[in-house]
N, C-alpha and C positions, 0 to 999 in steps of 0.2 A: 337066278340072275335077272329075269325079264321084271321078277318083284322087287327089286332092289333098288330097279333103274327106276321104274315108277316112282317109288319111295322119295329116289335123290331129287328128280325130276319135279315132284310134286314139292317138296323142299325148298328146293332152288325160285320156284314159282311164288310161295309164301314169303323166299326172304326177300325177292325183288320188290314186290308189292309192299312188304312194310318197308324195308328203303324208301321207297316213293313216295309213302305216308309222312314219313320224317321229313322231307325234302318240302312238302305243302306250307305255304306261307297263305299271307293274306294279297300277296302277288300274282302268283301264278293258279289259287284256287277261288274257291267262294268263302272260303276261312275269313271272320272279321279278324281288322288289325288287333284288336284285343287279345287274340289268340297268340301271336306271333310269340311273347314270351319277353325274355329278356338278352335271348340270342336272335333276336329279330334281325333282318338287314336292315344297312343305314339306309337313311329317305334320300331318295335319286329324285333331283329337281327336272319335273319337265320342261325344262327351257332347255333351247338351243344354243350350243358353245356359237359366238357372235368370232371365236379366235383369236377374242382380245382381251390383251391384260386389264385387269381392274383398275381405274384412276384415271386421270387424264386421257387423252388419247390425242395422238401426234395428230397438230392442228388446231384443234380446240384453244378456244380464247383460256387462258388461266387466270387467276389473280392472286398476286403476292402482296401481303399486308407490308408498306410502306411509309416513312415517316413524312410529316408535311410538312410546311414552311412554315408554317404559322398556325402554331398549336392556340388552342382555345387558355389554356392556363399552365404558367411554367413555371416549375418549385426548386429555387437552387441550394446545391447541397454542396455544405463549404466545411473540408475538413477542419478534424479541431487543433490536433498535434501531429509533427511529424512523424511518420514511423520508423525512423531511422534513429532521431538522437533525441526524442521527445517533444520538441520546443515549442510551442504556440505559433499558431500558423495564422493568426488574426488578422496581422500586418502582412503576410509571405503574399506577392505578385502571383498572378494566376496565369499556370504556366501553359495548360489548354484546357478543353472542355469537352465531355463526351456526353453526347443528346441519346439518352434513350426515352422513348415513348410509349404510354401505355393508352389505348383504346379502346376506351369503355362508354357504358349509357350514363346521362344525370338519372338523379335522383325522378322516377317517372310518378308525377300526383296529377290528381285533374287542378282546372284552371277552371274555376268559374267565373263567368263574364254575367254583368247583372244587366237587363235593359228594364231601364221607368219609362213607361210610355207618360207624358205628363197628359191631364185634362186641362183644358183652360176654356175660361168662360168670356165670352165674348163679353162687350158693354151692351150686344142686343138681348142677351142672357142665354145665348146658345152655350152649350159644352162642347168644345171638342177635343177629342182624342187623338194625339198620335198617332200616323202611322205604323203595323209592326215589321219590322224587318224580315223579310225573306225568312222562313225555316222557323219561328218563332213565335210557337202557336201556343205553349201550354207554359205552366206558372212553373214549370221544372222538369226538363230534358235534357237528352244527351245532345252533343251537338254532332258536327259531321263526321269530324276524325274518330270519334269513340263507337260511331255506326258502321263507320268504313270499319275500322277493326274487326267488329263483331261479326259484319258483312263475309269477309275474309275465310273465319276461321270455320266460320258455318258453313256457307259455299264453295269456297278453293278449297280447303284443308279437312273440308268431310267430317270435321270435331260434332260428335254430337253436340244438342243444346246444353246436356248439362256440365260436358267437360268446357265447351265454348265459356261459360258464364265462368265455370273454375279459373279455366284461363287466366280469362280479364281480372276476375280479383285478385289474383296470386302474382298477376304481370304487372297488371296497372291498377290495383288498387280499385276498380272501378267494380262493385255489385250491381249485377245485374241479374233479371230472375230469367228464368226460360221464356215464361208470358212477354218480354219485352224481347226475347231475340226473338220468336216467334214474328211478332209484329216490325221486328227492321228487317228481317227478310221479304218479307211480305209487301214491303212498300220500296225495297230495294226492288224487288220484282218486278215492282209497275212499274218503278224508273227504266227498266231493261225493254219497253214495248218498244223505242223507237226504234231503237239495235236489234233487235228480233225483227221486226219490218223487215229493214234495211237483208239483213242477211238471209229472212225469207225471201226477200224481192230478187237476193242474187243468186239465188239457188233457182229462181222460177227461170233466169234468163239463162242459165247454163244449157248450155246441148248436151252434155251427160252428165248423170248425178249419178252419185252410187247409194242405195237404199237397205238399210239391215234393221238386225231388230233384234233382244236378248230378252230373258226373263230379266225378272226383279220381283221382291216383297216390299210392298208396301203397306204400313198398317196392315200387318199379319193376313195382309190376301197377296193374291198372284198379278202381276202387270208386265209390261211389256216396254223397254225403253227404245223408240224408235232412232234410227238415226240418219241423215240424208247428209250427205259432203261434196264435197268438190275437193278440186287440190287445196283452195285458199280457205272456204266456208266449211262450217260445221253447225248440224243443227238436230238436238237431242231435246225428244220430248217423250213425257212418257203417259201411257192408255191403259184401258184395263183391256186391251184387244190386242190381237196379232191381225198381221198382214195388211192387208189394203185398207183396213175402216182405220187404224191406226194412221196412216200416211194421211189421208183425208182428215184425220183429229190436228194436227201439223198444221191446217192450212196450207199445203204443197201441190194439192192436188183439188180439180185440173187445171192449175193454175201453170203444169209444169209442161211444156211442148217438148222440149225431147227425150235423149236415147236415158234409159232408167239401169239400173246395173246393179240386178237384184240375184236372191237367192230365190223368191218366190218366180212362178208360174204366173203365165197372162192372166188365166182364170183364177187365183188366190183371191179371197175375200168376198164381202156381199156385194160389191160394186165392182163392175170391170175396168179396170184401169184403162184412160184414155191417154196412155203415154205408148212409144213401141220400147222395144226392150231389146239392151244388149245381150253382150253374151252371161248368161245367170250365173255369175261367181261373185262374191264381195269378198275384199281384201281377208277378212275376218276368219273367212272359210275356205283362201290357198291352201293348199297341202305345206309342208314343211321347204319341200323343194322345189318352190315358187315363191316363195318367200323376197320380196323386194332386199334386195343389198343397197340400202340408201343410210349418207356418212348419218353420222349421230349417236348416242347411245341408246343399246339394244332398250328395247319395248318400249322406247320414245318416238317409234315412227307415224306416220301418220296412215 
């Protein structure tokens, strides 16, 4: 009896463990997802239910496509016969009129604008040249609206250069090579120094800022996207360094006299920060259940 129980016992031990074995995913083990098979579990998003339905949300400005008063081009359409007894409606009064409107783009080509600057020769025999207009350097270029586009899709919209360039051809007709968005960013950029000032300057007069910092790849190495806020400013730049030498790449520091609201430590980095320091949490690093309830839709807060 005593060897039998053994037996069952040692049994029962083998079949729980491979249970447990089959139960193994790439969730609850070290198992790559690869493994899971094709009875895998479905993918569980980690976000957090906000408790609200998808779509508008009570409050929220909406907008409803509306007809206007005075359309750009209006095509009337005049039947031919009646469809009751045949007859020619040529002559037949027009009994009412129903406006449906359709709201579309024109035809999108570029506009080329030509400027002759003239020379003209005085009677003392000097030449001279016209002045050139603001923006009007080179014997063929884009002009503003087709750099703000470009600007746009590179910078807002995150399009790589070569889908950027897709884009514009496919959109507007406009070929453009990577070398040339390369360079409108690039000069977009310097137009952005006085606005960077500006919002450096109001981040330096805040009494608290809050200070964080994430990886990032860049050109196939490791960097560091720094970022300093207020309620109203926001200000992202990015280093090949973490913590204080970073903040100090920013131009923020010591420029900055107050409370700082950081995840690092007073002694973080090779220079010791001349700022004091609140309490060390950034919004970034709440737990789930401090999480700010502010109206708007989820993962657009600030």
């Amino acid at each position: 009896m005593a060897e039998r129980d053994a037996v069952i016992a040692r049994l029962e031990a083998k079949n729980g463990e491979l249970r447990r074995r089959l139960g193994l995913n790439s969730r609850n083990s070290s198992k790559p997802p690869s493994s899971d098979g094709p009875g895998k579990p479905a993918p569980r998003s980690r976000r957090e239910s906000w408790g609200r339905p998808p779509g508008k949300q009570p409050g929220e400005p909406g907008f409803t496509l509306r007809q206007v008063t005075e359309p750009d081009e209006v095509l009337v359409h005049i039947p031919q016969r009646c469809r009751g007894c045949g007859d020619s409606l040529a002559d037949a009064p027009v009994a009412s009129v129903e406006r449906r409107q359709v709201f579309d783009l024109p035809d999108v080509r570029l506009r080329v604008r030509e400027h002759r600057l003239e020379h003209r020769r005085c009677g003392c025999g000097v030449k001279t040249m016209a002045g050139e207009p603001d923006g009007v350097r080179a014997p063929a270029q884009y002009g503003p609206r087709v750099r703000a586009i470009a600007a746009y899709l590179v910078g807002y919209q995150h399009l790589p250069y070569e889908q950027a360039a897709e884009t514009m051809a496919d959109l507007l007709g406009v070929g453009v090579s990577v070398g040339t968005l390369v360079s409108i960013m690039t000069s977009t950029a310097i137009g952005l120094d006085p606005f960077l000032s500006a919002v450096r300057d109001g981040l330096a007069a805040a009494a608290v800022a809050r200070f964080d910092e994430t990886g990032l790849r860049v050109a196939g190495g490791s960097a560091w996207v720094h970022s300093a806020s207020t309620e109203f400013l926001s200000l992202f730049t990015v280093y090949q360094g973490r913590g204080h030498a970073g903040i100090l790449a920013a131009a923020l520091l010591p420029a900055f006299p107050g409370s700082r609201c950081t995840t690092d430590s007073p002694g973080t980095g090779a220079t010791a920060p001349r700022t004091s320091y609140a309490t060390p949490t950034t919004c970034a690093s709440w737990p789930p259940s401090l999480t700010p309830n502010r109206p708007g839709r989820p993962g657009r807060n600030r």
